[in-house]
N, CA, C and O atoms as a printed pandas DataFrame, in Angstrom:
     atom_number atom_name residue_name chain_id  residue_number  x_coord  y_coord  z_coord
0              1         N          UNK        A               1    0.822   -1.187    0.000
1              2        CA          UNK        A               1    0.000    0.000    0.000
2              3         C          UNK        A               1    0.867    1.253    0.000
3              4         O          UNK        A               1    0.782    2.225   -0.751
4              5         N          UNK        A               2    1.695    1.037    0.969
5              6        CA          UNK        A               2    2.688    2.560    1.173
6              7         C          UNK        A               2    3.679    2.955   -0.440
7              8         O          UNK        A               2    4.057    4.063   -0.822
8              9         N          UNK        A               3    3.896    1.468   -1.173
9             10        CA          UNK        A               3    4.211    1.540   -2.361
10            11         C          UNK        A               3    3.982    2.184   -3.574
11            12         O          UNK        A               3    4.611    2.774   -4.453
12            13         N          UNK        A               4    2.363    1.707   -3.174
13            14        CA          UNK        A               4    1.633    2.586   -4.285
14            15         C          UNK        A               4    1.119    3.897   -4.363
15            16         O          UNK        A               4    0.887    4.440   -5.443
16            17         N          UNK        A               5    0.899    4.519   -3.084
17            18        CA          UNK        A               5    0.756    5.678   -2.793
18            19         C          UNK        A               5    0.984    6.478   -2.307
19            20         O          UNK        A               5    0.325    7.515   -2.231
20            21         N          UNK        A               6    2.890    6.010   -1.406
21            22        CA          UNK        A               6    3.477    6.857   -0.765
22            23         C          UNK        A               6    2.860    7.504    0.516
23            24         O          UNK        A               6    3.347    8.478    1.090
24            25         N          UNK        A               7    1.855    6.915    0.850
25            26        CA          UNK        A               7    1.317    7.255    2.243
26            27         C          UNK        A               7    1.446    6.028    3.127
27            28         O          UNK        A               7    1.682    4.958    2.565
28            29         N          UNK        A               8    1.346    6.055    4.143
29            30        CA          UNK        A               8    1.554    4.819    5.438
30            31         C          UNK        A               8    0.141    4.159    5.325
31            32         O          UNK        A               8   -0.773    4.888    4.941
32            33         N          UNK        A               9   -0.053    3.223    5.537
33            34        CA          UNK        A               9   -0.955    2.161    6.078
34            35         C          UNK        A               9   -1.143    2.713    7.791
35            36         O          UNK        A               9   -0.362    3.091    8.665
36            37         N          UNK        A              10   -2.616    2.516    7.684
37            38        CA          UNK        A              10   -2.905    2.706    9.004
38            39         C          UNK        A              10   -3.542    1.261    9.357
39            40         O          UNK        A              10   -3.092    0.850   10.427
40            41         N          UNK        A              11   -4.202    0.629    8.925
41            42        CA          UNK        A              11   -4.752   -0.352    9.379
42            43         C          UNK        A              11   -5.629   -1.281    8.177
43            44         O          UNK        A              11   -6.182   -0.713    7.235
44            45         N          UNK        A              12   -5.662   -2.613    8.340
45            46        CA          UNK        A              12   -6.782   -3.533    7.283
46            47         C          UNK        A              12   -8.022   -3.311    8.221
47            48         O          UNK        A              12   -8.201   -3.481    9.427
48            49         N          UNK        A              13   -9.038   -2.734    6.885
49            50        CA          UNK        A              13   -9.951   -3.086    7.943
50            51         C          UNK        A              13  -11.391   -4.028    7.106
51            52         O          UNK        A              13  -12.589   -4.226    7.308
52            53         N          UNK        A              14  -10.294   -4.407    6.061
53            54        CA          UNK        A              14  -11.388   -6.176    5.740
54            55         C          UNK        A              14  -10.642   -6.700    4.557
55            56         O          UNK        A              14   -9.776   -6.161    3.867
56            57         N          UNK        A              15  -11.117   -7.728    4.502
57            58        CA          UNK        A              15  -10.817   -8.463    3.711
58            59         C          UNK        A              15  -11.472   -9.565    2.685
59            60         O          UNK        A              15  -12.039  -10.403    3.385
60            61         N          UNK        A              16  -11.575   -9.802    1.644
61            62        CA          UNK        A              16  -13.215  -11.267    1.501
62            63         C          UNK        A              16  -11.954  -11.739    0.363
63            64         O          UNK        A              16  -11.091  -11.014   -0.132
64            65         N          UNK        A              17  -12.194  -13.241    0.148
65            66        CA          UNK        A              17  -12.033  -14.017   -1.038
66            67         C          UNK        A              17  -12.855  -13.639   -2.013
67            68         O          UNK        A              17  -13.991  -13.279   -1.702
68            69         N          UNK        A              18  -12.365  -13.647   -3.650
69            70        CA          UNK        A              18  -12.771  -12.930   -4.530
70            71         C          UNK        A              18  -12.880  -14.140   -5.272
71            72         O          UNK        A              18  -11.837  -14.353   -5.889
72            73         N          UNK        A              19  -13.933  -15.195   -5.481
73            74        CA          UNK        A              19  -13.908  -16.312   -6.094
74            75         C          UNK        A              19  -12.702  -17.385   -5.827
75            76         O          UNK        A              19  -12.478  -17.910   -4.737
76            77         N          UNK        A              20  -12.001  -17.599   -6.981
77            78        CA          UNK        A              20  -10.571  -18.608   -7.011
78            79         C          UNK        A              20   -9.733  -17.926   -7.479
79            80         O          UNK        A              20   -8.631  -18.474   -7.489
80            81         N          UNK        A              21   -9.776  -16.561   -8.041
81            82        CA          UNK        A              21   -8.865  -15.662   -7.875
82            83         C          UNK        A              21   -8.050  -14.661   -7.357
83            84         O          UNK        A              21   -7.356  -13.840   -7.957
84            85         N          UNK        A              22   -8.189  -14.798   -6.409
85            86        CA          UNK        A              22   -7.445  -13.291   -4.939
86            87         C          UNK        A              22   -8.124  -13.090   -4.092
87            88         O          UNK        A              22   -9.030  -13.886   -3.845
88            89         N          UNK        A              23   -7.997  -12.326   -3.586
89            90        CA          UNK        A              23   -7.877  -11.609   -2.588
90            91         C          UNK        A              23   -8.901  -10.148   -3.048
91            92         O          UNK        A              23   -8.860   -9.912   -4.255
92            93         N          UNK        A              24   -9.731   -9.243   -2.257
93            94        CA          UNK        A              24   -9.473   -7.892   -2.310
94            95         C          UNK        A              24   -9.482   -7.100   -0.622
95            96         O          UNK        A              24  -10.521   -7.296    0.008
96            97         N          UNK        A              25   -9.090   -6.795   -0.370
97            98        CA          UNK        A              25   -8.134   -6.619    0.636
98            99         C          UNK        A              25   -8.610   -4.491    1.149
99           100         O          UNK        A              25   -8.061   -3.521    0.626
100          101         N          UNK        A              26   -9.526   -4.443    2.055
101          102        CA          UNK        A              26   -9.902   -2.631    2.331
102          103         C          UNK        A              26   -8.547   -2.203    3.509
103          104         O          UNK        A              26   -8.117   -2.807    4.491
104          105         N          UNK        A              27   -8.158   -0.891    2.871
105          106        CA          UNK        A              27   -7.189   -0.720    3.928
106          107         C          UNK        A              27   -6.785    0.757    4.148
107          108         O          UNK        A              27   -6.026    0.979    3.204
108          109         N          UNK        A              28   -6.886    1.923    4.911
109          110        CA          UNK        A              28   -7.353    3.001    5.577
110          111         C          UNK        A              28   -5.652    2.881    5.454
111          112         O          UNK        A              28   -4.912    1.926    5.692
112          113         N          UNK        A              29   -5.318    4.440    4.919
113          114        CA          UNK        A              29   -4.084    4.974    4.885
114          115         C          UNK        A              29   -4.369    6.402    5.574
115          116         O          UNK        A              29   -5.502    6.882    5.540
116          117         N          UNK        A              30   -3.068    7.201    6.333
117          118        CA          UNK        A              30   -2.974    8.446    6.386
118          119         C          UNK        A              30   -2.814    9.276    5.324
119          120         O          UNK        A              30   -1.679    9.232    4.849
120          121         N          UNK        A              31   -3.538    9.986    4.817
121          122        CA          UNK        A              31   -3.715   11.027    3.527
122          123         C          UNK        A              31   -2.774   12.828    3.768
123          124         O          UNK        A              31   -2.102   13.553    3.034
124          125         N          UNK        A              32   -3.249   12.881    5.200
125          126        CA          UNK        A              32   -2.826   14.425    5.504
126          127         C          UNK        A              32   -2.820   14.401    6.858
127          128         O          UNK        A              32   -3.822   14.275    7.563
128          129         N          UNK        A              33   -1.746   14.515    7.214
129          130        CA          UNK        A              33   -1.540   14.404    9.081
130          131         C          UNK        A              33   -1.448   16.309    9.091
131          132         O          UNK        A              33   -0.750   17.215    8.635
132          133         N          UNK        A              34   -2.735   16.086    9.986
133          134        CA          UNK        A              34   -2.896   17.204   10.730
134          135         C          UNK        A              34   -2.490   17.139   12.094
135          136         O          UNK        A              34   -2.222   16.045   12.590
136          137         N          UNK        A              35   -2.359   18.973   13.244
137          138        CA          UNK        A              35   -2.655   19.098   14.528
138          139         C          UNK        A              35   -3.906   19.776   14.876
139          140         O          UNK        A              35   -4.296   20.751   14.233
140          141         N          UNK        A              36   -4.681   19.191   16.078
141          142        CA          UNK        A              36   -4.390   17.745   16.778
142          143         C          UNK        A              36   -4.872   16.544   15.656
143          144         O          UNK        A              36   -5.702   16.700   14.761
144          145         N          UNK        A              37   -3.982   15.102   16.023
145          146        CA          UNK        A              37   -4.532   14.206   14.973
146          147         C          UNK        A              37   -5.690   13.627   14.843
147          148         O          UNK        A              37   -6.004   12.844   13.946
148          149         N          UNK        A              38   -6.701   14.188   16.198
149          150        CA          UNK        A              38   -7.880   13.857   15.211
150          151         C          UNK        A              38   -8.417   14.588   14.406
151          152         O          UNK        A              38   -9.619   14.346   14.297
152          153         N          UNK        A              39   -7.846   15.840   13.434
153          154        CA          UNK        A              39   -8.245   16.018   12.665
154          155         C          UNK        A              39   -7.272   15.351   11.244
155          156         O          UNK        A              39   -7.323   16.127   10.289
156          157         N          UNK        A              40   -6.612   14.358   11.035
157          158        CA          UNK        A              40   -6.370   13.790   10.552
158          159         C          UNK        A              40   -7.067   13.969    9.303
159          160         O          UNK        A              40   -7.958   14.814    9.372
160          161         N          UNK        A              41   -6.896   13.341    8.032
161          162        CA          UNK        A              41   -7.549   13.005    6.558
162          163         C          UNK        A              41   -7.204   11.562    6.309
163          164         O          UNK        A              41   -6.097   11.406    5.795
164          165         N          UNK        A              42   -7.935   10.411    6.569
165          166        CA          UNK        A              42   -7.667    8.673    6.137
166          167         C          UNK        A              42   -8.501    8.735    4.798
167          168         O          UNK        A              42   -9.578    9.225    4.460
168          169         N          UNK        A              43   -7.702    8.157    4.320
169          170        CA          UNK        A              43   -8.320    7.331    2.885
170          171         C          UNK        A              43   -8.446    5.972    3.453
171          172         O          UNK        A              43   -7.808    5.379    4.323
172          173         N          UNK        A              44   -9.593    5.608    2.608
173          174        CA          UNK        A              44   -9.900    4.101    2.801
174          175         C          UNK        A              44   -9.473    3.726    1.086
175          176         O          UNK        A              44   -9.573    4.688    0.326
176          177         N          UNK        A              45   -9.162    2.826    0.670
177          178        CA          UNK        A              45   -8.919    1.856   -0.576
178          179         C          UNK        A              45   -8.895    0.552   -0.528
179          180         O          UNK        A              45   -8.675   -0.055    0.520
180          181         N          UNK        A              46   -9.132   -0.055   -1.724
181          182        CA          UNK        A              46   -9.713   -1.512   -2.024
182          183         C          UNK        A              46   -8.446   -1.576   -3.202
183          184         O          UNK        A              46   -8.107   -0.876   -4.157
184          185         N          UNK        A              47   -7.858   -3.096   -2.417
185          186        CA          UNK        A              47   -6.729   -3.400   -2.696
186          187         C          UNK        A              47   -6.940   -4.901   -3.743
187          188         O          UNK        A              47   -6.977   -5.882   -3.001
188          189         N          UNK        A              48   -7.013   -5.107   -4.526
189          190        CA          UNK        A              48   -7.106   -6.607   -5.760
190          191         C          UNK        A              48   -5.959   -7.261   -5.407
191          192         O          UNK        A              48   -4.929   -6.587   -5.371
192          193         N          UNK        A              49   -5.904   -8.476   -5.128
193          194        CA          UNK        A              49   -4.376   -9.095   -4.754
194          195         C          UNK        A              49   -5.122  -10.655   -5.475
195          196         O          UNK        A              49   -6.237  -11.101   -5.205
196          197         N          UNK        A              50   -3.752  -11.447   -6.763
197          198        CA          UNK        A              50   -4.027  -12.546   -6.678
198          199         C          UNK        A              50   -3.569  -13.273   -5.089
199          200         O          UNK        A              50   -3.263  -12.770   -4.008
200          201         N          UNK        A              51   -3.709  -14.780   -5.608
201          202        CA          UNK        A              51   -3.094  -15.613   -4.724
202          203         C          UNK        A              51   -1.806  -15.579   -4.269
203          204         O          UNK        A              51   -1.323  -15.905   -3.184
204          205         N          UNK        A              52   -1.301  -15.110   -5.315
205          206        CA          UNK        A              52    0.126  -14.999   -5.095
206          207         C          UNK        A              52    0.618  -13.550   -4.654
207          208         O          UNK        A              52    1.756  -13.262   -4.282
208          209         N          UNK        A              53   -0.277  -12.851   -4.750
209          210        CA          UNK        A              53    0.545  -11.451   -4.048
210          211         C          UNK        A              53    0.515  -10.082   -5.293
211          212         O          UNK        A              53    0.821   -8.911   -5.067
212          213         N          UNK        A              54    0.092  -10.621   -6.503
213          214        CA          UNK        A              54    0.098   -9.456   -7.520
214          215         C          UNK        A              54   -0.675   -8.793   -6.925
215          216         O          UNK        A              54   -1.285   -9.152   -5.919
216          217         N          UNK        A              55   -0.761   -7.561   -7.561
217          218        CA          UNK        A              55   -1.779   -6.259   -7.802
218          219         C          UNK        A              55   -2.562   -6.951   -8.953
219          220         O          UNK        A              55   -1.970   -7.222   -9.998
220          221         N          UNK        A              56   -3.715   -7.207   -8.806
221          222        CA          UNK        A              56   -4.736   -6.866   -9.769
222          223         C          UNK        A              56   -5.757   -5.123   -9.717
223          224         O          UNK        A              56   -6.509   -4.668  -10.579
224          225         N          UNK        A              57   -5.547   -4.809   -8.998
225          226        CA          UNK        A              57   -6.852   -3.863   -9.150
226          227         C          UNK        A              57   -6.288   -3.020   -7.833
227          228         O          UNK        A              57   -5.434   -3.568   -7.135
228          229         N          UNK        A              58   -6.768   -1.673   -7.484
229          230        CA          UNK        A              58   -6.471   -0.466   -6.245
230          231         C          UNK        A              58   -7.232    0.071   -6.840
231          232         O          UNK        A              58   -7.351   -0.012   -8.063
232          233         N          UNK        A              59   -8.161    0.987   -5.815
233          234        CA          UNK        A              59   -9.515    1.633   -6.347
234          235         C          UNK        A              59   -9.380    2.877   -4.954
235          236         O          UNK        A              59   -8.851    2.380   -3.959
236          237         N          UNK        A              60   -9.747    4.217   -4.815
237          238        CA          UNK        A              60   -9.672    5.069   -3.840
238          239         C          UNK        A              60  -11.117    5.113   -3.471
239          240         O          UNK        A              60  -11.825    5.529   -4.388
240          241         N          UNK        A              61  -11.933    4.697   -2.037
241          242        CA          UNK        A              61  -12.594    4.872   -1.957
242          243         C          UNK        A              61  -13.441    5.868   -1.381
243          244         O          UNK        A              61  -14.670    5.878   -1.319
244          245         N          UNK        A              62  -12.614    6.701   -0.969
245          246        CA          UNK        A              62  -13.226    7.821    0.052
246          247         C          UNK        A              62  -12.444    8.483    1.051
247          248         O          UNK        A              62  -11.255    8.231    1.247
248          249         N          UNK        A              63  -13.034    9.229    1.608
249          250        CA          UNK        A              63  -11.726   10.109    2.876
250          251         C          UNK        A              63  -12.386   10.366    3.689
251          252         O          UNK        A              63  -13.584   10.161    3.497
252          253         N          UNK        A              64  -11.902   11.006    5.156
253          254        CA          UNK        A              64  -12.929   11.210    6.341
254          255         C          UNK        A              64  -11.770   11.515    7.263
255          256         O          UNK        A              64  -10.700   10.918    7.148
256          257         N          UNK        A              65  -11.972   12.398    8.131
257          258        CA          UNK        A              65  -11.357   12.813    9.371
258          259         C          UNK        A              65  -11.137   11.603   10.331
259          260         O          UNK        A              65  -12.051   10.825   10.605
260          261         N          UNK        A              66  -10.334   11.531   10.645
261          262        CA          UNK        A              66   -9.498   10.402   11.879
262          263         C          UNK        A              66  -11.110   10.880   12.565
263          264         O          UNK        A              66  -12.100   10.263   12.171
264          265         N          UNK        A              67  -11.232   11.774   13.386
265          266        CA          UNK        A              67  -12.486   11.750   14.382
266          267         C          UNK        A              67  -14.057   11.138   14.126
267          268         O          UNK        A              67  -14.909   10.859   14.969
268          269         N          UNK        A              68  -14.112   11.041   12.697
269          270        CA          UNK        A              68  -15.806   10.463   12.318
270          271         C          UNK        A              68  -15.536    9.328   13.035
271          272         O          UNK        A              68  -14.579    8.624   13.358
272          273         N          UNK        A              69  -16.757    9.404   13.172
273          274        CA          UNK        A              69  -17.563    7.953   13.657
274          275         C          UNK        A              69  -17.659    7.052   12.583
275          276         O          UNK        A              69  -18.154    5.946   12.800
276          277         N          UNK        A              70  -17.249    7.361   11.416
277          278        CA          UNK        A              70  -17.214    6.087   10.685
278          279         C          UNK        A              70  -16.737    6.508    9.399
279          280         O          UNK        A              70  -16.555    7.726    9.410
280          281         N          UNK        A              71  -16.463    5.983    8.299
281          282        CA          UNK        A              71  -15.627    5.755    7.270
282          283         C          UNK        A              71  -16.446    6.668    5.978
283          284         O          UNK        A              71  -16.044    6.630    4.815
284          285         N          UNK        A              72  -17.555    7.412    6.388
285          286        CA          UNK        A              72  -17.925    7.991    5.800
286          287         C          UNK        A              72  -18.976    7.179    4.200
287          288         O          UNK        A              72  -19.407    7.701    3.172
288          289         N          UNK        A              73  -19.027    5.728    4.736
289          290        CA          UNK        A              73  -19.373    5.103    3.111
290          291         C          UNK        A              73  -20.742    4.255    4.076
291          292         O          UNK        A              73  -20.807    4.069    5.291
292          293         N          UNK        A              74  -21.599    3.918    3.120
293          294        CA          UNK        A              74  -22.810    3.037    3.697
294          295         C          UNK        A              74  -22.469    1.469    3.497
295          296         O          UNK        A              74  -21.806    1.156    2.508
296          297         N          UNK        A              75  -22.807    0.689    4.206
297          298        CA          UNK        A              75  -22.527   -0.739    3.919
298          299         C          UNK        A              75  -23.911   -1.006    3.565
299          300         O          UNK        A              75  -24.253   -2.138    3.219
């Protein structure tokens, strides 16, 4: 993750099997470190991984202040 976008990984926060092909893999990066850090900026993104570890697919899904109550997206 930090590879592809030069920002840190903050945390996985899911994961599902994608048929018999990979992985896709959600994972909340720091975007813009603010003071104090809960005003923070996290990106969340959806990560495509075969079995073996390629990149198939990275998608940006959204942003939200370290302080929300939630990720800003509806399940």
């Amino acid at each position: 993750m930090s590879e592809l976008t030069g920002m840190p990984a903050e945390s996985i926060m899911g994961f599902k099997r994608e048929g018999e092909g990979g992985w896709t893999v959600t994972v909340q990066a720091l975007e813009l470190s603010r003071v104090p850090s809960t005003m923070d900026i996290l990106g969340t993104y959806e990560v495509t991984l075969s079995d073996d570890g390629e990149l198939l697919g990275f998608r940006h899904l959204g942003r939200h202040r370290r302080s929300a109550t939630d990720d800003g997206r509806s399940q």
